[in-house]
TORDORO-808055 format. One record per residue (C-alpha): residue number from 1; residue in three letters; x, y, z negated. Coordinates in nm, 4 decimals, padded with zeros to 6 digits. Each point is the difference from the previous one (the first is absolute). Example, Ala and Ser with C-alpha at 12.3 -4.5 7.8 and 13.67 -1.06 7.14 Angstrom:
BEGIN
(pt 1; ALA; (01.2300; -00.4500; -00.7800))
(pt 2; SER; (00.1370; 00.3440; 00.0660))
//
This chain:
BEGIN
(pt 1; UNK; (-01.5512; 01.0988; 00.9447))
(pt 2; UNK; (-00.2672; 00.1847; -00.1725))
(pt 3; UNK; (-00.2510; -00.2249; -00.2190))
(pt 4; UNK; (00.2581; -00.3192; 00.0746))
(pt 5; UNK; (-00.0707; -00.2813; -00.2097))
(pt 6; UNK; (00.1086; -00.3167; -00.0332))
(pt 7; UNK; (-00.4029; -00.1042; 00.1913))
(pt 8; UNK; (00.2123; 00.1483; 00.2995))
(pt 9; UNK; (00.3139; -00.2419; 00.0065))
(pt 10; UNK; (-00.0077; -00.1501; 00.3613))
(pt 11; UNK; (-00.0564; -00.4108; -00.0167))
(pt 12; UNK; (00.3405; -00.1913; -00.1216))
(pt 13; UNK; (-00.1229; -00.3419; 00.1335))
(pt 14; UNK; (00.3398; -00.2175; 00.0982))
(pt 15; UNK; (00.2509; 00.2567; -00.1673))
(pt 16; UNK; (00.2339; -00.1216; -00.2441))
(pt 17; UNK; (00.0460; 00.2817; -00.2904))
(pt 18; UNK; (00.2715; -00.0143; -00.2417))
(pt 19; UNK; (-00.0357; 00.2217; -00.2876))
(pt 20; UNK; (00.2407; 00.0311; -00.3021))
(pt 21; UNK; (-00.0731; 00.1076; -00.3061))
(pt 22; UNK; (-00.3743; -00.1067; 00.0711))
(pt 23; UNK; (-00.1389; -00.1173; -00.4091))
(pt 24; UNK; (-00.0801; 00.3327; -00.0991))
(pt 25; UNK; (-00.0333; 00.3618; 00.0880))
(pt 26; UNK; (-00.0025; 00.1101; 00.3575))
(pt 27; UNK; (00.1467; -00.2891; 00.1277))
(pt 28; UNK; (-00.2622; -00.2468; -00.0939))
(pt 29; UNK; (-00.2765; 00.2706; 00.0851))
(pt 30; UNK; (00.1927; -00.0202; 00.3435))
(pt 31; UNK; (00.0004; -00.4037; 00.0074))
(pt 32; UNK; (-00.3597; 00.0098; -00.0650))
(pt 33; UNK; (-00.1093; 00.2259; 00.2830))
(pt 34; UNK; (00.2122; -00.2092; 00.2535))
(pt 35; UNK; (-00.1456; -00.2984; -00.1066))
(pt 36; UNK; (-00.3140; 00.1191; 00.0398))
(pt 37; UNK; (00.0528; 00.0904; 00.3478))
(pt 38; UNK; (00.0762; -00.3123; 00.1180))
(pt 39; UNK; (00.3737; -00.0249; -00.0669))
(pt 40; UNK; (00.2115; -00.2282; -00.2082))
(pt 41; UNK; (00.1552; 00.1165; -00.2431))
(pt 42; UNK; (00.3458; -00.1184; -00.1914))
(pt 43; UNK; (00.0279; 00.1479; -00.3287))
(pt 44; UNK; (00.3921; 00.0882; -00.0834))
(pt 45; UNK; (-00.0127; 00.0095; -00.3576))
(pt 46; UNK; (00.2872; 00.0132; -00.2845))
(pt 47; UNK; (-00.1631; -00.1977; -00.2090))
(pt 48; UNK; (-00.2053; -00.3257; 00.1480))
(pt 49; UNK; (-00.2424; -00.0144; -00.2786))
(pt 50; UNK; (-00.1084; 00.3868; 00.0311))
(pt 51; UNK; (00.0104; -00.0855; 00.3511))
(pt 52; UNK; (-00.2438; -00.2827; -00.0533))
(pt 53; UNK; (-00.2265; 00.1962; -00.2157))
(pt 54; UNK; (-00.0623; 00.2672; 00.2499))
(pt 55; UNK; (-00.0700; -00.2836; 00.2634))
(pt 56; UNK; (-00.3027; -00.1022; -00.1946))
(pt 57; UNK; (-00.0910; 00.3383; -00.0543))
(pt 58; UNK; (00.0368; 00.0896; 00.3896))
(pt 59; UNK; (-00.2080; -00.3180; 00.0989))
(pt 60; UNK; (-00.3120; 00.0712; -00.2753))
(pt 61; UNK; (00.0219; 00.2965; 00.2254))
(pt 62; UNK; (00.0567; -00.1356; 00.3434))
(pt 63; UNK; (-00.1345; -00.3917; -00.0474))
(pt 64; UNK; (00.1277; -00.0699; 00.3697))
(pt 65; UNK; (00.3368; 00.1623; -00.0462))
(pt 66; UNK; (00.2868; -00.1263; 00.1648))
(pt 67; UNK; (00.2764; 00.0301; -00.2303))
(pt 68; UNK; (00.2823; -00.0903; -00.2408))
(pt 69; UNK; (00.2903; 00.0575; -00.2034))
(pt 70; UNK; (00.3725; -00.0023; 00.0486))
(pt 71; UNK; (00.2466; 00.0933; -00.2463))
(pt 72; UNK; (00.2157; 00.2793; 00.1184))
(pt 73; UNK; (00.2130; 00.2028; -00.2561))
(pt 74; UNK; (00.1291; 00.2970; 00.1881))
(pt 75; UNK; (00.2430; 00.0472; -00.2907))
(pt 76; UNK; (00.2032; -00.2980; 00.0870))
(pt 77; UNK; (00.1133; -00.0475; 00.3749))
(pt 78; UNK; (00.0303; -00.3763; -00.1056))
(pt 79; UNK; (-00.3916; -00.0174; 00.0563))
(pt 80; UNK; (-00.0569; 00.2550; 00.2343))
(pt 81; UNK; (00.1950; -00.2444; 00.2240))
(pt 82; UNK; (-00.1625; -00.3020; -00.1158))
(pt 83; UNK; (-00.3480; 00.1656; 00.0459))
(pt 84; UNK; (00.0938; 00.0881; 00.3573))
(pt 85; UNK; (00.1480; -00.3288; 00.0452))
(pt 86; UNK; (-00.2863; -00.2000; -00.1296))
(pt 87; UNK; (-00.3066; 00.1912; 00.1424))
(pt 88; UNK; (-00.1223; -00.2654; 00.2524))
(pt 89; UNK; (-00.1308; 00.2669; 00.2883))
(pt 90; UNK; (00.1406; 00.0282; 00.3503))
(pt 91; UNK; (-00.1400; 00.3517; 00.0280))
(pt 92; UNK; (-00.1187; 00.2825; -00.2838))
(pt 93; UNK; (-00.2415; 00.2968; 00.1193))
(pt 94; UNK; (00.0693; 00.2358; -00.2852))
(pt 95; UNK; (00.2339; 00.0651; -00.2977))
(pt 96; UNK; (-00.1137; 00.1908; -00.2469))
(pt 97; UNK; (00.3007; 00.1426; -00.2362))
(pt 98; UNK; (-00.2252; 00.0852; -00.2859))
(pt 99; UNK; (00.2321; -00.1462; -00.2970))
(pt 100; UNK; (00.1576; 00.2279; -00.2225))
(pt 101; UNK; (00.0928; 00.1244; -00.3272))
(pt 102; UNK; (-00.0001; 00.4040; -00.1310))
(pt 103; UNK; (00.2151; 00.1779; -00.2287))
(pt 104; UNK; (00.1610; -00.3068; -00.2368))
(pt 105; UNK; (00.2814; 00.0166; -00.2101))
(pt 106; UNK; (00.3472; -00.0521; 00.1356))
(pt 107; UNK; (00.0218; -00.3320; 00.0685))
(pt 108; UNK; (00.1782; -00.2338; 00.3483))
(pt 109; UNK; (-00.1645; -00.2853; 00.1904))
(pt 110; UNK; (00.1338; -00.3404; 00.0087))
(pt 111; UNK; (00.2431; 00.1233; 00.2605))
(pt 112; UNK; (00.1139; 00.2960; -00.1747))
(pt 113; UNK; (-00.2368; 00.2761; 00.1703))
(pt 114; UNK; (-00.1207; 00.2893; -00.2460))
(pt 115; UNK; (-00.3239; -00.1200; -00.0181))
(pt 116; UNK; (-00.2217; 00.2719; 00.1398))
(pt 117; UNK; (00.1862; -00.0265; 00.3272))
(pt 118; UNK; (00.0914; -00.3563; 00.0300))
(pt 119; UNK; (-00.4084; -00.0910; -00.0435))
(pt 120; UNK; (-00.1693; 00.2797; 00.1838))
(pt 121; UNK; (00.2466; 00.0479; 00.3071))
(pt 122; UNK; (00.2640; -00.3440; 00.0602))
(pt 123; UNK; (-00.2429; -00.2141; -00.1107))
(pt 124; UNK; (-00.2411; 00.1017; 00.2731))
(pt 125; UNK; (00.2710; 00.0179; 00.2415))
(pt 126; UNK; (00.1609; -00.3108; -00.0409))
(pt 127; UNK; (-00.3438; -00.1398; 00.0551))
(pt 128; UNK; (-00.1172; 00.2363; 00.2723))
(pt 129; UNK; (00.3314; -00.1603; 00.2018))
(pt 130; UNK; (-00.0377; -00.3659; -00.1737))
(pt 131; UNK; (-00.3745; -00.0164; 00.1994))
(pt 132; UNK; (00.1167; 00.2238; 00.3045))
(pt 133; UNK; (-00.0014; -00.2881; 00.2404))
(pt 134; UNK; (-00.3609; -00.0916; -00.1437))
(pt 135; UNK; (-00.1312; 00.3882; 00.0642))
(pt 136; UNK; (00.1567; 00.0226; 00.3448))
(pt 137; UNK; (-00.2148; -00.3404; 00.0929))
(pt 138; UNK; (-00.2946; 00.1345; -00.0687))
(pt 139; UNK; (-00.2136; 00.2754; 00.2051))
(pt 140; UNK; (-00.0516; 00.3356; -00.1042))
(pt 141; UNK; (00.1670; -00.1524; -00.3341))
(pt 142; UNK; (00.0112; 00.3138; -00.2705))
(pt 143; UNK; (00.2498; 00.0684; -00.3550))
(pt 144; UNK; (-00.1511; 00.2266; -00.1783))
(pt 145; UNK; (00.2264; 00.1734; -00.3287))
(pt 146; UNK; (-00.1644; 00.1328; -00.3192))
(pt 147; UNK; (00.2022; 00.3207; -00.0647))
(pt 148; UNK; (-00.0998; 00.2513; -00.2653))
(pt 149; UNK; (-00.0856; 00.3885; 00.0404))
(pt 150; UNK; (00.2256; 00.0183; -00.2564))
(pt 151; UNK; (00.2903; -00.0895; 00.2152))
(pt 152; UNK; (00.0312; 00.3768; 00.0255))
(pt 153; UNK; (00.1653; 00.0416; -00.2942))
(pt 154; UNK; (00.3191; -00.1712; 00.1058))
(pt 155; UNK; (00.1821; -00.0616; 00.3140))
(pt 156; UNK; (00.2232; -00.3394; 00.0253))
(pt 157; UNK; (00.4133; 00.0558; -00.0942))
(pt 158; UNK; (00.1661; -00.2064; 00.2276))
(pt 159; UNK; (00.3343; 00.0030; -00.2201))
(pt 160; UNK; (-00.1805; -00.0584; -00.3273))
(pt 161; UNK; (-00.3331; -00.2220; 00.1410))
(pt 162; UNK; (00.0115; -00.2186; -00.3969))
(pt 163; UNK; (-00.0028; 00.3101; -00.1929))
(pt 164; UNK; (00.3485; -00.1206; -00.1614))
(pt 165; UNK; (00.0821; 00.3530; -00.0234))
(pt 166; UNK; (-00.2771; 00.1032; -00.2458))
(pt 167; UNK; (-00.3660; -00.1586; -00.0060))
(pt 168; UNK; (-00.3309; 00.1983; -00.0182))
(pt 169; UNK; (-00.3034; -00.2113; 00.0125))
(pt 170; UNK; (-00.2411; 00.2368; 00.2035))
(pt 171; UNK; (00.3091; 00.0839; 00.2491))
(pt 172; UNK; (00.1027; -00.3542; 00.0573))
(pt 173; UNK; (-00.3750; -00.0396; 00.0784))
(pt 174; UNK; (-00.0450; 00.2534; 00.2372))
(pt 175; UNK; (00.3332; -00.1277; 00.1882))
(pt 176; UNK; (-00.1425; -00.3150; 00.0675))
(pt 177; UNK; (-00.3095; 00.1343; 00.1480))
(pt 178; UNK; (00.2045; 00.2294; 00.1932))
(pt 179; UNK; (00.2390; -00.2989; 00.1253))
(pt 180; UNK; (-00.4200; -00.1839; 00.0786))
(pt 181; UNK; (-00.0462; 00.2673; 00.2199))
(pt 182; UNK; (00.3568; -00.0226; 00.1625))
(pt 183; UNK; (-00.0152; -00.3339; 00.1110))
(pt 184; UNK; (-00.3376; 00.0168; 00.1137))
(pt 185; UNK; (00.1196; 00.3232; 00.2179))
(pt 186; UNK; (00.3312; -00.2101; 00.0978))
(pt 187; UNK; (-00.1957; -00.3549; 00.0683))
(pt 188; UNK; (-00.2473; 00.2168; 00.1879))
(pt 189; UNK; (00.2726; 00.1367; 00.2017))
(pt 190; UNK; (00.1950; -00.3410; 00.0910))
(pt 191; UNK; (-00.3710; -00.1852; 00.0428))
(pt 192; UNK; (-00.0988; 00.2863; 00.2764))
(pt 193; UNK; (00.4323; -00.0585; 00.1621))
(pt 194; UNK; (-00.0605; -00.3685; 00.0028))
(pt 195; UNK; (-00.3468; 00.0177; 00.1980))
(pt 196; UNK; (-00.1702; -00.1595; -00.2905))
(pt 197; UNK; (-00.3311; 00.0400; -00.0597))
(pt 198; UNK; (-00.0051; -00.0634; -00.3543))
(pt 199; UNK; (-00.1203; 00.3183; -00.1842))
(pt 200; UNK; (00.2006; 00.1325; -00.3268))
(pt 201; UNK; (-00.1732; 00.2133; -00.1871))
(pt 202; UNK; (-00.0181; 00.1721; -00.3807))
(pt 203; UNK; (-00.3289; 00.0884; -00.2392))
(pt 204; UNK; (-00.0154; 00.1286; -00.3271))
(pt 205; UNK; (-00.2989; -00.0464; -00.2301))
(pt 206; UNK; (00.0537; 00.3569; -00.1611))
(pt 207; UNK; (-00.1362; -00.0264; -00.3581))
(pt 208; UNK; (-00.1522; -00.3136; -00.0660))
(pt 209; UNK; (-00.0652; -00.1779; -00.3377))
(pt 210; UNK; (00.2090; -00.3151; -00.0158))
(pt 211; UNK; (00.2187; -00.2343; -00.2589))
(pt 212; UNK; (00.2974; 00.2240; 00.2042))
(pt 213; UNK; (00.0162; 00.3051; -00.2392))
(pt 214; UNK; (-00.0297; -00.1552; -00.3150))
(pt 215; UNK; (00.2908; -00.2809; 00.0485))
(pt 216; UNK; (00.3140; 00.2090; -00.0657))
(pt 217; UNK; (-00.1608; 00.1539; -00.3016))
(pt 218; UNK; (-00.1001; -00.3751; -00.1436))
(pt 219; UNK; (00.3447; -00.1165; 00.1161))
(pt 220; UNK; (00.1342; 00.2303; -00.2465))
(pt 221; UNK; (-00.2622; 00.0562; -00.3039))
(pt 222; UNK; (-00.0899; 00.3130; 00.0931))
(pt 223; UNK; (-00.3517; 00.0379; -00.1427))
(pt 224; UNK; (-00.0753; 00.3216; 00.0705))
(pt 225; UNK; (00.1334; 00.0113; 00.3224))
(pt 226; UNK; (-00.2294; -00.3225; 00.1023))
(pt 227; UNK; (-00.3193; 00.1867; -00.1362))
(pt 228; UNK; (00.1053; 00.3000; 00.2006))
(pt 229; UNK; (-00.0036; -00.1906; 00.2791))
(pt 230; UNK; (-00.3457; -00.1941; -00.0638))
(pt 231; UNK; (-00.1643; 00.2671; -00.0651))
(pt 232; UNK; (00.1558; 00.1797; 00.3479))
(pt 233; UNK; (-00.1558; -00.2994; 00.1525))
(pt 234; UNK; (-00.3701; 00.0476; -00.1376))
(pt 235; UNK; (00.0392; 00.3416; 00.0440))
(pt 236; UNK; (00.1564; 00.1204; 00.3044))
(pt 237; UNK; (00.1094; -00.3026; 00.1967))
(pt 238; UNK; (-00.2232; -00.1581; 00.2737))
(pt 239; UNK; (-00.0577; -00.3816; -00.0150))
(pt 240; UNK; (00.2057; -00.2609; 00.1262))
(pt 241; UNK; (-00.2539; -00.0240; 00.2790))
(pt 242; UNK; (-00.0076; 00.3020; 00.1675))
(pt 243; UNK; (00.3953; 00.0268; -00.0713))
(pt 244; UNK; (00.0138; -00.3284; 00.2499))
(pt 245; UNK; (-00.1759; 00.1995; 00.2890))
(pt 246; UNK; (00.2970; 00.1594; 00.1101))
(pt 247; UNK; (00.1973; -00.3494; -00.0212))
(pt 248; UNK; (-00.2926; -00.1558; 00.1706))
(pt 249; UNK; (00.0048; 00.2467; 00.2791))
(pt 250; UNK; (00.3283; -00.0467; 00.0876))
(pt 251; UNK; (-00.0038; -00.3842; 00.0550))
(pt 252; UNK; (-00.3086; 00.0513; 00.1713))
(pt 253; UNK; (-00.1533; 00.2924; 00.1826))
(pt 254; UNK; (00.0381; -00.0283; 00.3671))
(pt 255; UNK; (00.1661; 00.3768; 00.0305))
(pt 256; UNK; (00.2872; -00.0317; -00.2496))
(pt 257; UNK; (00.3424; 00.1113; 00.2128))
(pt 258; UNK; (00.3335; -00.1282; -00.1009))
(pt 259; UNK; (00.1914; 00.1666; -00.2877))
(pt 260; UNK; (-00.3359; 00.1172; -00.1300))
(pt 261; UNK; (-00.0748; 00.1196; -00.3640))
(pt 262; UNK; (-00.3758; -00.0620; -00.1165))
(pt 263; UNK; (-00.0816; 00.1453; -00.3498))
(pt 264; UNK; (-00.3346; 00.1839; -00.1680))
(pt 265; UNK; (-00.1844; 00.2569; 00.1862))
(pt 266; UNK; (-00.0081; 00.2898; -00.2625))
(pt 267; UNK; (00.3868; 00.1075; -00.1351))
(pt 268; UNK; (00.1396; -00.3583; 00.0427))
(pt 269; UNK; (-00.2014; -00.0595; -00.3600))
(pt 270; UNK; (-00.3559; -00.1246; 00.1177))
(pt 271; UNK; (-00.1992; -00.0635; 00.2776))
(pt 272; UNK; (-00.0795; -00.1811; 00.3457))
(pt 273; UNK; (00.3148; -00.1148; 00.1995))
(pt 274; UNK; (00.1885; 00.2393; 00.1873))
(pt 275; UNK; (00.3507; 00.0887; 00.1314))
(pt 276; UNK; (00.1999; 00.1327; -00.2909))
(pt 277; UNK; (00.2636; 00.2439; -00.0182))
(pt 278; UNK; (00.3675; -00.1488; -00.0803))
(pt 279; UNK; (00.3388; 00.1517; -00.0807))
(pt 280; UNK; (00.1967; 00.0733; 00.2503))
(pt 281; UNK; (00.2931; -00.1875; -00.1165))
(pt 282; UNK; (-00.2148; -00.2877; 00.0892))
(pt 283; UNK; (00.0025; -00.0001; 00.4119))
(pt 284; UNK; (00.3645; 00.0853; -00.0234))
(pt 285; UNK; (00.1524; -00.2340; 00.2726))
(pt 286; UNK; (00.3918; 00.0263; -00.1226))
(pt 287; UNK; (-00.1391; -00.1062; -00.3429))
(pt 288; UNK; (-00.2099; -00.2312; 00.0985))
(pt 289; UNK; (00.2570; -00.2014; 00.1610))
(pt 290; UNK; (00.2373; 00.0654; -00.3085))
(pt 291; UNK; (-00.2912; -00.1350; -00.2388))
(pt 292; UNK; (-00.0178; -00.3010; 00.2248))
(pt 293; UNK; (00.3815; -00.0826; 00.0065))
(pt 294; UNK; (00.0584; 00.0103; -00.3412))
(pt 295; UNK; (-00.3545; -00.2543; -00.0235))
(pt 296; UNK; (00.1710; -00.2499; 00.1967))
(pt 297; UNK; (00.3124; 00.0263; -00.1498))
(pt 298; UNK; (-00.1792; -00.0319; -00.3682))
(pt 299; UNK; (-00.2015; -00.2776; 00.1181))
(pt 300; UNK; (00.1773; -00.1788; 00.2706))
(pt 301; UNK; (-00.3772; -00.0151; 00.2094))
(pt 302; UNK; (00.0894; 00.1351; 00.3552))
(pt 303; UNK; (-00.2791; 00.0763; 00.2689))
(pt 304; UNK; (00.2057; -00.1570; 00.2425))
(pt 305; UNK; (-00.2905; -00.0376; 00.2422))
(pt 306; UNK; (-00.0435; 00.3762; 00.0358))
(pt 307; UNK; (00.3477; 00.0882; 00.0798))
(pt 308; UNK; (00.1609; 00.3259; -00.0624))
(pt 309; UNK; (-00.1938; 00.3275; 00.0880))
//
């Protein structure tokens, strides 16, 4: 992985990419790449109009790009179903779970989630199992989960997975990169029982300057904590970028093994792609499988075509 750039992504001609959260940050540095590889590339976007913005900013890039925009909102199960329903593809090559949001205030999705949670982890998997059938059509097809190497900081509590009991911003956070992780060990593990070839695997960009660290603080009107944070990202953080290499070589290196976690090379901070270190709690099978129960239950998605390990 040494030296791995985004120069060394293999060709994506004929693969369908679907990458949420793709108008800013890593995601659309992610969208960008693909595109320029050959694939096409839908960009699942919250809000259509950002999501049309960073189109025309990915094609004054790429001119021959083959892409466009689809409203998902991974805050409402409403439209992650209606995005899944509507996407007019008999087959999709990757999905790239980039979306998410870091350390808001307390607040609940449009189905009642704790917010953290319900966008970072059910979102994705009510997607991940809305476009199932889609992934298992394809060859070699890949989901790749943005985690965070701050998911350390936190495992998942099964009895408590809202936060009802008592909410800490940085906590909830780190729970719902933990529960990333978790389903990508546990859809790993029922991918590899099924005989699929289909590839689930997890990156983190490790510190890399995007609109992510400064939106809870701007949510909120916390001034100084917002120039704290831009000036972390000037300072210490990477750029977007290079904190999309790790993303990128997930969905696309030919050696990437199933369940695997791609992050920055030196200290999970900075650096060329390699395989990171990750909690333990994470490859736990027992809660893997609890973590994916209670998903179901919370989102009524099943992965019926996988069975039960």
């Amino acid at each position: 992985m040494s030296g791995w750039s985004a120069n060394d992504i293999p060709g994506q001609g004929g693969r369908l990419a679907v990458v949420t959260g793709a108008n800013s940050g890593l995601g659309f540095v992610a969208a960008r790449e693909l595109a320029r590889a050959g694939a096409r590339v839908v960009l699942a976007c919250r809000s259509e109009a950002r999501g049309r913005d960073a189109l025309e900013l990915l094609r004054a890039g790429v001119p021959d790009a083959e892409a466009e925009v689809r409203r998902l909102d991974l805050g409402d199960l409403a439209s992650v179903r209606e995005f899944a329903t509507a996407l007019p593809y008999e087959r999709v090559d990757l999905l790239l779970n980039n979306a998410g949001v870091m350390a808001l205030p307390y607040g609940t999705t449009a189905d009642g989630f704790e917010t953290q949670f319900g966008v970072n982890h059910l979102g994705h998997f009510a997607l991940t199992g809305l476009l199932l059938p889609t992934l298992l059509a394809a060859r070699g097809a890949r989901v790749v989960t943005v985690s965070s190497m701050t998911h350390v900081m936190a495992n998942i509590d099964p009895r408590d997975p809202n936060s009802e009991r008592g909410y800490r911003r940085w906590v909830a956070y780190a729970r719902s990169k933990s529960a990333n992780l978790l389903f990508t060990h546990e859809l790993a593990r029922r991918l590899i029982q099924h005989g699929s070839d289909v590839v689930a695997a997890a990156a983190h960009p490790g510190y890399a300057a995007t609109n992510l660290q400064t939106a809870g603080p701007q949510a909120e009107g916390r001034r100084l904590a917002e120039r704290i944070m831009r000036l972390g990202n000037r300072v210490v953080a990477q750029p977007a970028e290079a904190g999309a290499l790790p993303v990128l070589y997930a969905a696309t290196a030919p050696d990437v093994r199933p369940d695997a976690f791609v992050g920055p090379s030196f200290a999970m901070w900075r650096g060329a792609p390699a395989p990171s270190w990750r909690a333990p709690w994470t490859l736990d099978d027992a809660m893997g499988e609890r973590l994916w129960a209670a998903s179901e239950e919370l989102t009524g998605v099943t992965y019926d075509a996988l069975g039960t390990p």
